[in-house]
N, C-alpha and C positions, 0 to 999 in steps of 0.2 A: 743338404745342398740348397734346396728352397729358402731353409731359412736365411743360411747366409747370402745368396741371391735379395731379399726383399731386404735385409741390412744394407747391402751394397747399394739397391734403387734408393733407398731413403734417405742417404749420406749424398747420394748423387744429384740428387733432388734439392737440398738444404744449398749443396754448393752454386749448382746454376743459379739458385733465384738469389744468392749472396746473405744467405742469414747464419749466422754462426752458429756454430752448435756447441754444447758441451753436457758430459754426463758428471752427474757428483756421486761419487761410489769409494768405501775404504778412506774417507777424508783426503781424496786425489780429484784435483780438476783436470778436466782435460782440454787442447788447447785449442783454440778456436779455427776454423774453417779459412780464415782471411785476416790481414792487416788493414784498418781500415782506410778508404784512400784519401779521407781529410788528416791525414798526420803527415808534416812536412820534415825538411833534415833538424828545421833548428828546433832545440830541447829546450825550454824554458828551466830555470834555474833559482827557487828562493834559498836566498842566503837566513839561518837560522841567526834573529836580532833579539839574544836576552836581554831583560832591563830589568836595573836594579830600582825599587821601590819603595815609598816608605811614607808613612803620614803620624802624626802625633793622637792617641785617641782622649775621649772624654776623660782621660784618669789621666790624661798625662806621660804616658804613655810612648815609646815609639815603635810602631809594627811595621815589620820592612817585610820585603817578599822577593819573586825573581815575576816579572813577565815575560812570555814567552811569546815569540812575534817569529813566522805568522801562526797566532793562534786562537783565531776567533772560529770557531769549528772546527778547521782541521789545521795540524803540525805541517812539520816540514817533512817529515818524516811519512805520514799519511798522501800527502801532496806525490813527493815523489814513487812512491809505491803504485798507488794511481795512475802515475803516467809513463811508469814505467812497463807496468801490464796491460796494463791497453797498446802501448807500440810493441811490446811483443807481442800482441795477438792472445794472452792468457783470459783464460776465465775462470771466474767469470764476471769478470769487469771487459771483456773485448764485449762482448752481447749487452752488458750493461749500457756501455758507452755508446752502443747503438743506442738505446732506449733510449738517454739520455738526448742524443744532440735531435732526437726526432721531433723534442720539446721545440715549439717554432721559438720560445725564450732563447735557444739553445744556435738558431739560426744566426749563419752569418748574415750579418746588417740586418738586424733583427727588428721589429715593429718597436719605436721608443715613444712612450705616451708626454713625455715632460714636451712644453709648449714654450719654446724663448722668447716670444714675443709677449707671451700673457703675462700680467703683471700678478695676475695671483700666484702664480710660483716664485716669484722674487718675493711678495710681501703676503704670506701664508694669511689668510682671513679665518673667523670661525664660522662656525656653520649658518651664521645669518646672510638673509640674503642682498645681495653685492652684482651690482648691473643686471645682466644677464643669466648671475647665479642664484638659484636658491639654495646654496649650499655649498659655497664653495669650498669650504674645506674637504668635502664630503668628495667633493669632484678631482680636487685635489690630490689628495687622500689617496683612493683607491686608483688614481694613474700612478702613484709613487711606489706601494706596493706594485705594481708589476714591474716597474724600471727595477724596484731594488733587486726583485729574484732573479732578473733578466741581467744585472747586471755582473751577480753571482755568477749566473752561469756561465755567463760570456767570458769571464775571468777562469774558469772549467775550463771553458774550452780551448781558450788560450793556452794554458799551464800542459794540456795533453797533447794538443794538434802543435801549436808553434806558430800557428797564423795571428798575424799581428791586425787579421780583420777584426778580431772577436777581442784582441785586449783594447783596440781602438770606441770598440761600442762602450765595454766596459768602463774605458774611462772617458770618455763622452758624458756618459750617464753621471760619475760623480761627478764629474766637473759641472756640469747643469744643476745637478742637486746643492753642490758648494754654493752656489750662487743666491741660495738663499739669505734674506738680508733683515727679516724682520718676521717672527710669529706670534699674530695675539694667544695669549691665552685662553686652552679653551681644550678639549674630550676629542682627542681622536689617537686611537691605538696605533691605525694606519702608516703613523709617521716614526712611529718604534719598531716595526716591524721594516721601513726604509732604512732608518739607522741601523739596524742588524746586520741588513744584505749590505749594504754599503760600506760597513765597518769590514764585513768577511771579505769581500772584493777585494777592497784598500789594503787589508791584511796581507794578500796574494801579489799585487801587484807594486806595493810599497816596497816592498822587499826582493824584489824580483829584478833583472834586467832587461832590456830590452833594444834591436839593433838602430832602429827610428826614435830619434833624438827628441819628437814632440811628443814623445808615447813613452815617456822615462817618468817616474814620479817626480815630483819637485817638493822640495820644503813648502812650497805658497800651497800646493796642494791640500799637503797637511794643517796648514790653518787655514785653511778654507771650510775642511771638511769638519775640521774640530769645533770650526767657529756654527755652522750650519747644525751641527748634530748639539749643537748648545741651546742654540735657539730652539729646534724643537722638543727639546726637553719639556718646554710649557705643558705638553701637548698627553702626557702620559706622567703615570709615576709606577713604580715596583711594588705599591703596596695598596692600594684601592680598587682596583679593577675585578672585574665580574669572571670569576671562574676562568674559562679560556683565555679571555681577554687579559688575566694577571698572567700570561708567559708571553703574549706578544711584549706587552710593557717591560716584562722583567727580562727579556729579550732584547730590547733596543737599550736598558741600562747595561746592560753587562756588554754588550758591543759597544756601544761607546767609552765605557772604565777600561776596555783591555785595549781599545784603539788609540785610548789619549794617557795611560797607563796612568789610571786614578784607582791606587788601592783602597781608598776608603769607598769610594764606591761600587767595584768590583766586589767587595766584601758585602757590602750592602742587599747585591744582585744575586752574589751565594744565596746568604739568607733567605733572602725572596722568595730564591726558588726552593728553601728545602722545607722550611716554615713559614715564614713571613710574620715574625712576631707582630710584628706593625700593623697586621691587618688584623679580619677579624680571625675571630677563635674558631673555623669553620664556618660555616655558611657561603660568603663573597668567595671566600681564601678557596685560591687558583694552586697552590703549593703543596709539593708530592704529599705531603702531611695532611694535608686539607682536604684536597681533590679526589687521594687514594686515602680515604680515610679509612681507618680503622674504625669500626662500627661493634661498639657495647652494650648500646642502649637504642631504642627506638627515640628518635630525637622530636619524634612530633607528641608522642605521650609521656615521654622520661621515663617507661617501662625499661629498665635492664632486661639484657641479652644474658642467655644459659652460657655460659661462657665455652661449651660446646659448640653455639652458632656464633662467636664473632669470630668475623668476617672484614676484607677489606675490600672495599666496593668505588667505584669512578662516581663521584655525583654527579658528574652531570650527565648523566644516561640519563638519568631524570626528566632531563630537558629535550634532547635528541642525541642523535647518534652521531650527527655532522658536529658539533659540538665539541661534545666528548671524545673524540677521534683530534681536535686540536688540544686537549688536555695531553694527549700521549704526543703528538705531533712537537706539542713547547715541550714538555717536560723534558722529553727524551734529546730535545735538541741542548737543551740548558743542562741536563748533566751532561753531555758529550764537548759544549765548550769548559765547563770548570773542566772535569776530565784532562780536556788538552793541557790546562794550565798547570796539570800536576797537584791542583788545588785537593784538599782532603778536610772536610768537616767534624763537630761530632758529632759524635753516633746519634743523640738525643734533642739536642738544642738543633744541630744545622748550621751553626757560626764556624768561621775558616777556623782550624784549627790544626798544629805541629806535634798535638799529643801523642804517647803512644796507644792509647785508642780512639784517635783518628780516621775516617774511612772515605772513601772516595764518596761521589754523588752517588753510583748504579748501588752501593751497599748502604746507603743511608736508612735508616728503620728497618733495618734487618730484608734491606729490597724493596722495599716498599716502591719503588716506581716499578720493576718487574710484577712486583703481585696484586698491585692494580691495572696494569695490562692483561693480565695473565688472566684477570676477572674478566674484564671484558672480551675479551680474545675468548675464553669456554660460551659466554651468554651468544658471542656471536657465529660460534662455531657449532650451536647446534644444542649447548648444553644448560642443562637447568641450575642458576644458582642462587642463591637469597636474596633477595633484597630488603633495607629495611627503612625505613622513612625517615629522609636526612635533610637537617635546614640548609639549604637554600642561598639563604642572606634575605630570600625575598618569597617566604614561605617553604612549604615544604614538597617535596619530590616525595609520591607514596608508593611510585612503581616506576619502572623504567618505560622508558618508551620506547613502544618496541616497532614503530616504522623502522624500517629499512633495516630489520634485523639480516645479520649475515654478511654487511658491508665489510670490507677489509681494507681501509686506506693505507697508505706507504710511510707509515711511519716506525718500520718493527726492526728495521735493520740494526739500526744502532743496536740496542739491546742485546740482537742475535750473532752479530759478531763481537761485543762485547763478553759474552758471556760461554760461548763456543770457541772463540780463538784465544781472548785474554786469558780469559777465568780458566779456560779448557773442560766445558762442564758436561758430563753426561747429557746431552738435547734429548735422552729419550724421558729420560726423569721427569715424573712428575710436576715438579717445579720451574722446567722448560719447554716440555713437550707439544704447551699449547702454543707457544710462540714459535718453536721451531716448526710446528705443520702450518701454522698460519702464514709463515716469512717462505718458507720453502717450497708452498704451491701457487707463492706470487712474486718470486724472483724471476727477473733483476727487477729491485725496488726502482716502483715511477719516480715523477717530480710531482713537485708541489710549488705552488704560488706564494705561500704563507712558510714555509720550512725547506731547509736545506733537501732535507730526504732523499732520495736517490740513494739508500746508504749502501746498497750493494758496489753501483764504481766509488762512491768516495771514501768509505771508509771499512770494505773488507781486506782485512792485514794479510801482510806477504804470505803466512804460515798456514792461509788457505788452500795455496797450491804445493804445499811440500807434503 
């Protein structure tokens, strides 16, 4: 009798102060405490825009494809799944979507960094310094990255609640960013990681309707933004960039090819991220191949490995932990948009490929983006594993660095319902178990500045709650 008395207080407790609750037991959610009271009657609505595609290659060649719109992160299909269990009250995306809008990005008329009177945002500079700036790209830069994730969200929030305050910030934000008219040439990732969030926004709301006639997408829109996300192409490329930094860049390529549906360079931005022949052969190279490399040899003495100890290891633990936590944070978000696209590579190379042994991004090198997570997910959960001394680009990593061992940032969702809902895979198995205790003692997944994340509302599938 006690005990069920102290269940009853507990539940009672949860409901006055309005926090949702839910238990996950038997593969059943149970349904949240409350509806929450920013959801209004009108239901926002993307219409699914395939497009057919196609470019001539260096052979001569013509490769056609299908793009899928909206599908720069997440489908139409994910979208409404999404907003459809959060206005039921299910979880646990109802709890999620708490987390979520608690993000002040996530706030109606939310803080917007872009400045309409500064002419540095119309005419992007590089990093020299210009009047008052010593950096103005730099200052730039880092107010765009927040617009852009701010602008994501606010398009979230839009797509679940129905309030046309939050699709109004949203397109506010591109439409200012369109406005850009001129970028020198010149190293900033910043403005790839804008054209990402902007490209997913646009994705949501391009396709979407809406009842206020200024707050409809328009054609001039769209070359605005297309015109804007050209110009700062200067500014990055898919295959140069330093470890994390090659998935912010291979990020704002592949958002801008699915937003302006340019398959050679969509194909380009696969590559990117699954190899990146173009770069280096390891070292720099930011790609699942690179990054989670496969390790044979000790690469600072050319000592081969007993073929008992290779191993697949995150290089950039090497460097730090904040780091290396955006290695998993791009990777995992870049196979989650090929993914959407239905896109499947091969197995070995990483080039888009129709074969029949073909595989998706999450199975590319036999998983390899799971089992360099899965590596750093044991080192940071407590457990002891090899490392072995791997170039760099810019010397060598002889040990990990082990500040802030233990951290666990929000990037593990994708993977975990990936591979638990699509795949349907044993999570107690070896092969998942470190991901499933690391996602499942810090669910609902936060936000992030730099990544989509939050994958527990945006992309755990309906077949969570059956």
């Amino acid at each position: 009798m006690n005990y069920i008395k102290k269940i009853f207080v507990s539940v009672f407790c949860l409901a006055i102060i309005g926090v949702p609750f839910f238990v996950i037991g038997d593969g059943k959610l149970a349904k949240a405490a409350e509806i929450s009271p920013l959801i209004t009657s009108y239901a926002p609505q993307v219409k699914s825009a395939d497009t057919n595609v196609s470019y001539v290659d260096n052979s001569g060649n013509r490769r056609t494809a299908i793009m899928h719109h909206p599908g720069v992160t997440m489908t139409q299909q994910e979208l409404d799944n999404m907003r459809d269990h959060v206005r039921a009250g299910d979880e646990p995306w109802s709890s999620a979507f708490a987390k979520f809008a608690a993000d002040p990005k996530a706030y109606k008329n939310p803080r917007i960094y872009y400045e309409p009177e500064n002419d540095i945002f119309i005419h992007i500079r590089g990093p020299w310094a210009y009047e008052n700036y010593q950096n103005p790209s730099e200052y730039v830069g880092d107010r765009a990255n927040i617009d852009g994730a701010t602008a994501f969200k606010q398009a979230i929030m839009w797509y679940i609640t129905g309030d046309e305050a939050y699709r109004s910030s949203a397109m506010y934000i591109i439409r200012s960013y369109s406005k850009i008219q001129s970028v020198a040439p010149h190293t900033n990732f910043r403005f790839a990681t804008l054209t990402y969030f902007l490209a997913a926004a646009a994705d949501i709301l391009r396709y979407s309707d809406t009842p206020s006639q200024n707050l409809k997408w328009t054609y001039s829109d769209t070359q605005n933004l297309t015109q804007a996300m050209s110009l700062l192409t200067v500014t990055y490329d898919p295959h140069t960039f330093f470890m994390n930094q090659h998935s912010f860049s291979t990020m704002g390529t592949i958002g801008k090819a699915i937003f302006t549906n340019d398959l050679k360079l969509y194909e380009e931005a696969v590559e990117a991220t699954t190899v990146n022949s173009a770069g280096d052969t390891g070292g720099r190279n930011g790609s699942i191949k690179y990054q989670m490399r496969l390790m044979t040899k000790n690469e600072q003495t050319g000592e081969a490995l007993n073929p008992a100890n290779y191993h697949v290891q995150v290089i950039e633990m090497g460097r730090d932990v904040g780091h290396s936590w955006d290695d998993i944070g791009g990777l995992t978000t870049l196979a989650q948009t090929i993914y959407a696209q239905g896109t499947k590579v091969d197995p070995e190379t990483g080039t888009v490929s129709t074969k029949p042994n073909a595989v998706n991004p999450f199975n590319f090198l036999d998983d390899r983006l799971l089992a360099g997570t899965t590596y750093m997910l044991k080192y940071h959960l407590g457990y002891d594993v090899l490392w072995t001394p791997a170039d760099s680009g810019n010397g060598y990593y002889t040990a990990i660095n082990s500040s802030g061992r233990g951290r666990i940032d929000p990037f593990l969702g994708i993977l975990y319902n990936y591979y638990k809902y699509i795949e349907k895979q044993d999570m107690t198995q070896e092969k998942y178990k470190y991901l499933a205790t690391a996602y499942e003692q810090h669910m609902p997944e936060g936000t992030s500045n730099d990544f989509p994340a939050a994958a527990t509302l945006l992309f755990t599938p309906n077949s969570a709650s059956q």
